[in-house]
N, C-alpha and C positions, 0 to 999 in steps of 0.2 A: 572408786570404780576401776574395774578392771578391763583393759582390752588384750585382746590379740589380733596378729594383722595375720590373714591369709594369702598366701598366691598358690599358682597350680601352675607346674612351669617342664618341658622335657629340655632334652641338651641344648639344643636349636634356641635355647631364650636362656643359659645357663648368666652368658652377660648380662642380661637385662636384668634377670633377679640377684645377680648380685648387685650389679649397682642400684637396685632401688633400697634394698637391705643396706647395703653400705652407706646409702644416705640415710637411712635412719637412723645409725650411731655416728657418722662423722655430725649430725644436727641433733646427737646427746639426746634419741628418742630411744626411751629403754624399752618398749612394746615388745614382747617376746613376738615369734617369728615362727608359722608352720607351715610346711613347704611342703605341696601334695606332688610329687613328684615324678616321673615318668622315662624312664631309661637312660636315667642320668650316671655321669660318672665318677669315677671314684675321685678325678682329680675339680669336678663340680660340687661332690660332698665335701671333700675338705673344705672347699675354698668357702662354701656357703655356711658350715658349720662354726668357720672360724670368725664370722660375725657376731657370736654372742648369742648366746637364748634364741638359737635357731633350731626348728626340730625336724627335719625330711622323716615323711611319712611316704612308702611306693604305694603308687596308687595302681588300680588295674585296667589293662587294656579296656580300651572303649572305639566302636565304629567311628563315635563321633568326634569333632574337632574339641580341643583339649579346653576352650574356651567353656564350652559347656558344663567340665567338672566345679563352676565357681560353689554351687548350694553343697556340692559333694565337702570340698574344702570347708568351707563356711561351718559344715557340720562337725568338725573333728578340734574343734575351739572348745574348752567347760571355763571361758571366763565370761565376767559380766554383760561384758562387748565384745562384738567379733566384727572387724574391717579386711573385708575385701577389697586387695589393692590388683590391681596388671601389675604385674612384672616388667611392662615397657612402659615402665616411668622412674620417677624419682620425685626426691622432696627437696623444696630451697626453706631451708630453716627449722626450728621446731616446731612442728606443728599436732603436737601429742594433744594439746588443748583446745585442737579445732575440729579434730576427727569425728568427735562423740554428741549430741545433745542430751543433757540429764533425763530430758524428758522418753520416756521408756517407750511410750507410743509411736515414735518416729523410728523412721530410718532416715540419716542421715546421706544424700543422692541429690546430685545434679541433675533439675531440670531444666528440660530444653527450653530454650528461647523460642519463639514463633520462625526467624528467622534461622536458625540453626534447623530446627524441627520442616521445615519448608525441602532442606536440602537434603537431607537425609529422605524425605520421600521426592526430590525431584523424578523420580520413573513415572510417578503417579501424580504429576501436578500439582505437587504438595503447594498449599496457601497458608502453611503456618501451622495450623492443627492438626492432627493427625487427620488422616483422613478416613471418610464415613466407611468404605470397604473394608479398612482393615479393623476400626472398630467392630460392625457386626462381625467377622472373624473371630476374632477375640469374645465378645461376648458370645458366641453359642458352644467356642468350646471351653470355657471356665464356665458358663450354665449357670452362670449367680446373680448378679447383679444388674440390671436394666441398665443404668446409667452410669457413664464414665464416669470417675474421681476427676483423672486428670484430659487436658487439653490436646498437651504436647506432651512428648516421652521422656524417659530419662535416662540419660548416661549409666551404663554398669560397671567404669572401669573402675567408681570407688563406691564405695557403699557401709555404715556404720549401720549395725540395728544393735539390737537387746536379744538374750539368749531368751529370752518370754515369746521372739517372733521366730525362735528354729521349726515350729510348725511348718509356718509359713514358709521356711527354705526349703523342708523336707519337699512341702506342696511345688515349691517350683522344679525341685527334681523330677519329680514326678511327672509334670508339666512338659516338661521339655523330651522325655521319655516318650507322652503320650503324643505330640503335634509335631517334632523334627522328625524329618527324613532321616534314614539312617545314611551313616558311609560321610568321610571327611573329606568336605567340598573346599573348605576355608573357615575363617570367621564371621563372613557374608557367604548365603544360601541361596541365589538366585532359585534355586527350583520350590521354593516353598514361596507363595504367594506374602501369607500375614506375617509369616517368623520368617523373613531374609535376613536379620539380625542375628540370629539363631536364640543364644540363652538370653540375649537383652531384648531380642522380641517378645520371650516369652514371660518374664518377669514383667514386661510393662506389661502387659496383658491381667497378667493378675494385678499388679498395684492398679489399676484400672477398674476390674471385674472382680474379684474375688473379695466377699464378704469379711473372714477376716485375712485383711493386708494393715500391714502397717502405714503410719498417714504419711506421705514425703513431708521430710524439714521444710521449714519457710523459707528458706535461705541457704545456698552453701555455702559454707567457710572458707573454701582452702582456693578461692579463685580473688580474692578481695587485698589481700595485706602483700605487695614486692616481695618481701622478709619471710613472707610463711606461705608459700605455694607447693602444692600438688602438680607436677607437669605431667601428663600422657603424649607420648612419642604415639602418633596413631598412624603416622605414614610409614610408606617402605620405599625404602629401605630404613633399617632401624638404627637410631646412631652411633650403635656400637659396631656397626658392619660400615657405614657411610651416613655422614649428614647430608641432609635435604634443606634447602633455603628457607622455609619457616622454622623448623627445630632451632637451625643454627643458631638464634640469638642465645639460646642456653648452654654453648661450650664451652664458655668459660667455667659455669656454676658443676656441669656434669664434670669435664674433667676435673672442676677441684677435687671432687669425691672422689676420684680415680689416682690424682697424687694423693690425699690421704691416704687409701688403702696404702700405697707403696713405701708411703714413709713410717706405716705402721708395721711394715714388712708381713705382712699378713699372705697367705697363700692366696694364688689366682685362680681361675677356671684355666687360665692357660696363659700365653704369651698376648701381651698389652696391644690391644689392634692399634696401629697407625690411629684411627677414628679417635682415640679416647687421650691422645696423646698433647696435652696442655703446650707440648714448646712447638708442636703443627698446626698452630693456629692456621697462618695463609693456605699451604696445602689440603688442609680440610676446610676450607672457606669455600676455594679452588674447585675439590671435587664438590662440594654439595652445589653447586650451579650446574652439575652437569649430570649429578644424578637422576633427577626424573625423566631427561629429555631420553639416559641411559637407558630408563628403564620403561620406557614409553615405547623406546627403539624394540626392545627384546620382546616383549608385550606383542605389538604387530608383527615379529618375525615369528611368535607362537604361533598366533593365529593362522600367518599362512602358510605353517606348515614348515618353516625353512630354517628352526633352529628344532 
């Protein structure tokens, strides 16, 4: 079986895709690597090329937030498998053999917990399930299926299917085309009621409604084994710019990847941030206690106008 792993990434995440690519060869995973790309630069092509069976493809401008191109990426894979990964993660170990299910039917997606899924809709006094509004949302505009699949929603930051389900990616392009607002608000859409998620609102919408979707895994692999994890950085600041107190227990694993590269003398996207730097341990312990209240601070000075 054959895979490839996708991201969609511009300058502004040029870190992040490297280090998540870089932890896929410093953990001896040979997955070739296509990188839908977005005004990036010359000293980003090197540095991401010289990872090994990496291919950057330019992608074209778009109104919308760049999170949105994942089925665009997704589509430009001709192997067996194709895994969409974020760019704002990494991998602790090999994990080539946890990515995929043989079985063809599945995609391979983290579902939410009831308790996870509760928080993600706290605006809407989320109880665990998704909740009834946004299901009929969903179901009138994918127009198929009466009855939900699922409960609770699921993660899009990693996802395995089978090249037999690129219909069904074409169909979430499509999707997402037809029910997002135009113009790039974020990766969260407050002005859209059902898709405030944007491209992961609108995928669980069809794995939900749409007749044919592929069925979710029984189980995800890559949250179970210390030795073989998937991490997603999903706060901000991102830790290659500054750690934040929960990322922080993964410094030690992330900078290993970062001394690898250096002892591989491999080209960078640029100059090694302070954040990524293994002998800063306490300094970057230091700042990430003080990063959120930072940027809690700037946040409120937005708002009132006074930065």
């Amino acid at each position: 079986m054959t895979n490839t792993i996708v991201v969609a990434m511009d300058h502004n995440y040029a870190w992040g895709a490297y280090m998540m690519i870089a932890s896929l060869r410093y953990n001896h995973m040979p997955e070739p690597v296509i990188v839908l790309g977005f005004g990036l630069t010359a000293a980003d092509r090197q540095a991401l090329l010289a990872l090994n069976n990496v291919r950057i493809i330019d992608g074209e401008s778009s109104s919308r937030n760049l999170t949105c191109c994942k089925p665009d990426a997704m589509a430009l894979a001709d192997t067996d498998y194709i895994t969409w990964v974020d760019c704002d993660s990494f991998f602790i170990g090999n994990c080539s053999d946890r990515l995929l299910w043989p079985d063809h039917d599945l995609i391979h997606i983290r579902l939410r917990q009831e308790s996870e899924n509760a928080a993600v809709f706290r605006h809407l006094g989320g109880q665990g399930i998704t909740p009834p509004a946004i299901l009929d949302a969903w179901r009138r505009d994918v127009g198929e299926r009466n009855e939900a699949r699922l409960a609770t929603c699921c993660s899009a930051c990693l996802m395995s299917l089978h090249r037999k389900h690129l219909p069904f990616v074409r169909r979430w392009s499509e999707q997402i085309a037809k029910v997002l607002p135009e113009g790039n608000v974020g990766v969260v859409d407050r002005r859209s009621f059902a898709y405030f998620q944007t491209d992961e609102s609108v995928l669980n919408s069809l794995l939900c409604f749409a007749e044919e979707a592929p069925t979710v895994s029984p189980y995800y692999k890559l949250d179970k084994d210390p030795a073989a994890l998937f991490v997603h950085f999903i706060s901000r600041p991102k830790p290659w710019d500054c750690w934040t107190p929960r990322p922080f227990r993964f410094f030690r694993q992330y900078t290993a990847v970062m001394d690898w590269a250096l002892a591989q003398k491999l080209p960078l996207p640029g100059p090694v941030p302070l954040a990524l730097r293994s002998d800063r341990y306490a300094t970057n312990y230091l700042r990430s206690r003080l990063a959120v209240p930072r940027r809690k601070f700037h946040t409120l000075l937005r708002r009132l106008h006074l930065e």
